[in-house]
C-alpha positions, 0 to 999 in steps of 0.5 A: 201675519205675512205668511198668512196673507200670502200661503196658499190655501187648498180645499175639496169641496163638491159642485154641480157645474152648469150644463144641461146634463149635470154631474156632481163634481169634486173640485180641488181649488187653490183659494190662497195668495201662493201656488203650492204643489200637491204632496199628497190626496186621500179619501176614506172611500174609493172613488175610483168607483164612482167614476163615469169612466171604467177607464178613468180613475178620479185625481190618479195622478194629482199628485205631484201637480202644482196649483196657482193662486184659484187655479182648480182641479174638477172631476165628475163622479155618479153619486148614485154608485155610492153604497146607501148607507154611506153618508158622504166621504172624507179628503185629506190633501197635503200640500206645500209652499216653500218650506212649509208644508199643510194639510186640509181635511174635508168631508162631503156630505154626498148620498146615493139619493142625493139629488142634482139641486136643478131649481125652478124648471127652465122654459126651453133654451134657458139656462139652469138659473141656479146650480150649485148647491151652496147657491140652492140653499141660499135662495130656498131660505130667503123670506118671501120680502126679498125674493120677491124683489129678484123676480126680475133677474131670475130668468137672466142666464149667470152670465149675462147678469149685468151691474146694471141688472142689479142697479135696476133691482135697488133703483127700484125700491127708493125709499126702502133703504132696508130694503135695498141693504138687505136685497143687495147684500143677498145678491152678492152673497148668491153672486160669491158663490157663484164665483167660487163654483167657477159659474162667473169669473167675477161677482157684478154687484161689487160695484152696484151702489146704495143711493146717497141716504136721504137725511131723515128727520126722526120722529117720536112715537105717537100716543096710539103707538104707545099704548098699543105697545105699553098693551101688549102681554110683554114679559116683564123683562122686555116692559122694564127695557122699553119702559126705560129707554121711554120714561128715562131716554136712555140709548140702548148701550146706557138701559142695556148696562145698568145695575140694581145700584144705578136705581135709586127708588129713595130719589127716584132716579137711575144713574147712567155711568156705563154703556155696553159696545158690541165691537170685539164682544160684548162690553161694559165700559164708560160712555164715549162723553163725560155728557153722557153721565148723568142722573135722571128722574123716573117718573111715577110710571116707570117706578111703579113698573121697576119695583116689583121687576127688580125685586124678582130679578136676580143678579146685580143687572138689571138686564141679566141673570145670576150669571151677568148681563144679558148677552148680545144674543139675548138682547137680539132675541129680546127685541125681535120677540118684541116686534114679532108681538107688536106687528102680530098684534097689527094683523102683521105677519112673518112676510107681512109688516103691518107695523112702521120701520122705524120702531128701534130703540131709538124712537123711544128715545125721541120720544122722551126728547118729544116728551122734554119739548111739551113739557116746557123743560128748557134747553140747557136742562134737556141737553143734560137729560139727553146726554147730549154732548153739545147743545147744538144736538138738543137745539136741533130737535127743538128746532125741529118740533117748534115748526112741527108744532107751528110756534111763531118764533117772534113770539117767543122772542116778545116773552123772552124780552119782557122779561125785563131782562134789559131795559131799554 
């Protein structure tokens, strides 16, 4: 593991650096924690050819050099040389460190059409915006609702970006924390590789912040958002799922890992004993509170949903096939197919939302606590059905919508004390 962390690490790899005239470079570049000397470099195609010079041989005399830790090695070729019908070119690089010696093998994908990835046109005396072509095809596949927000910055030269640049762009979509996740996260990403290209020394956004998050209260689906939902064509699979987390208040992990045996339709329940957890891979294992094992009812609704599902489902998931449950990826799909629906439905579009932010599985759970509440179930029981390991998280809730719902504390207090319950 230490020789791991600490070996160095040498690759090929292909570049554009930034002048006006660019060239295609091959760089040779040290990525490691160690120097290491070159003990060997070879090509399946003479580059010697591709030179710039007649009188220049690219990386002749690499051999037998020694690379510090992110020291490079660059040499410009013309790509226009190469023959048509070669689709790029294959590096072979020995190298060692101590008494170890490696070897790296990397292959270019370079063509005589290749075209040197200039992006929008420059006004006169700007510099190229984004050479390399790692960074061309980052930007060229941002949806429109994050490049967007980088307007701002796209007529800044690289090095004259500043933290305070970046910190502009998420300062100004405060209230969208998504938004300014999502935003930021690109940045830095179009940023790395601008620093492994050699454009910047070091990536500004590092130290850009996300404002504290604001603690929002959670809300529950409203009736039309229900049953614009429960009216969409959803295949039978995605129903089942969200009829579930809605009807049952299970968390995602909880609907997500239940078997036929954990639906009883001689009592009307579905029993909850396991979760799934993604960390390492997906899983099946209890839940992470004696709490959150418990019974609950289903109401009419969701039987009369479930019966016909699980009798055309195959396997013994409820979520899965013959082969078992339903993996993380077909989860992910499962979901984004239904919002794609919902926000279509909406006018929406794949730029466009046209639904809210925050329909995740979660909100159907709160809607069930919501459904609890007018219900008239007590506390204690609703902590229960919930799963929640302390009554504090059941209170919080109710708390929260007796003030959306106006009860006049004092009354409830009056009821509670004629009760009888001690008499004065």
């Amino acid at each position: 593991m230490i020789e791991e962390n600490s070996r160095p690490y040498i690759t090929v790899f292909g570049s554009v650096y930034n002048f006006q005239n660019a060239n295609y470079h091959i760089v040779i570049k040290n990525f490691g924690q160690s120097a290491s000397t070159i003990l060997g470099f070879c090509t399946d195609y003479d580059i010697a050819t591709l030179s710039l010079s007649q009188d220049h041989d690219p990386f002749s005399n690499v051999v037998g050099l020694t690379l510090a830790p992110g020291q490079s090695l660059s040499c410009p070729i013309d790509v226009k040389k190469l023959p048509k019908d070669i689709g790029g070119i294959g590096f072979t690089i020995h190298y060692s460190w101590g008494r170890k010696n490696y070897h790296e093998k990397n292959y270019l994908k370079i063509t005589s059409n290749f075209n040197i990835p200039y992006t929008r046109a420059s006004s006169e005396g700007k510099e190229l915006k984004i050479i390399s072509y790692a960074l061309q095809e980052i930007a060229e596949r941002l949806p429109y609702a994050i490049s967007k927000h980088l307007a701002s910055v796209m007529d800044i030269k690289l090095s004259k970006l500043r933290p305070s640049h970046v910190q502009g762009i998420i300062n100004d979509l405060d209230g969208h924390r998504r938004t300014q996740e999502k935003v930021l996260l690109t940045i830095k990403q179009i940023l790395n590789q601008a620093v492994i290209n050699d454009f910047i020394y070091k990536n500004v956004a590092i130290g850009v912040s996300l404002p504290p998050k604001q603690k929002t209260q959670k809300r529950a689906l409203t009736t039309k958002e229900q049953k614009e939902i429960f009216g969409l064509k959803l295949p039978a699979l995605t129903r089942s799922y969200l009829s579930i987390i809605l009807y049952c208040g299970l968390r995602r992990g909880e609907a997500w890992a239940l078997t036929k045996k954990d639906v009883n339709f001689k009592e009307n329940t579905i029993s909850v004993d396991k979760t799934v957890s993604l960390e390492g891979g997906l899983k099946v294992g209890p839940p992470k509170t004696t709490a959150s094992i418990r019974t609950i009812p289903m109401p009419d609704t969701l039987v009369k949903i479930l019966k016909p599902y699980l009798k055309q489902q195959p396997g013994m998931f409820v979520f899965g096939d013959s082969s078992g449950i339903m993996s993380d990826r077909d989860f992910r799909k499962m979901w984004d197919d239904f919002i794609s629906l919902y926000n279509k439905s909406k006018g929406g579009s794949k730029d466009i939302r046209a639904i809210a932010d925050d329909i995740t599985p979660h909100i159907f759970r709160h809607t069930y606590a919501t459904m609890l509440y007018q219900a008239g179930v007590d506390l204690k029981s609703a902590q229960y059905l919930l799963g929640h390991a302390t009554i504090a998280m059941t209170l919080d809730i109710y708390t929260h919508l007796d003030k959306l719902n106006n009860v006049d504390m004092s009354k409830k207090l009056n009821a509670f004390l004629k009760q009888d319950l001690v008499k004065i």
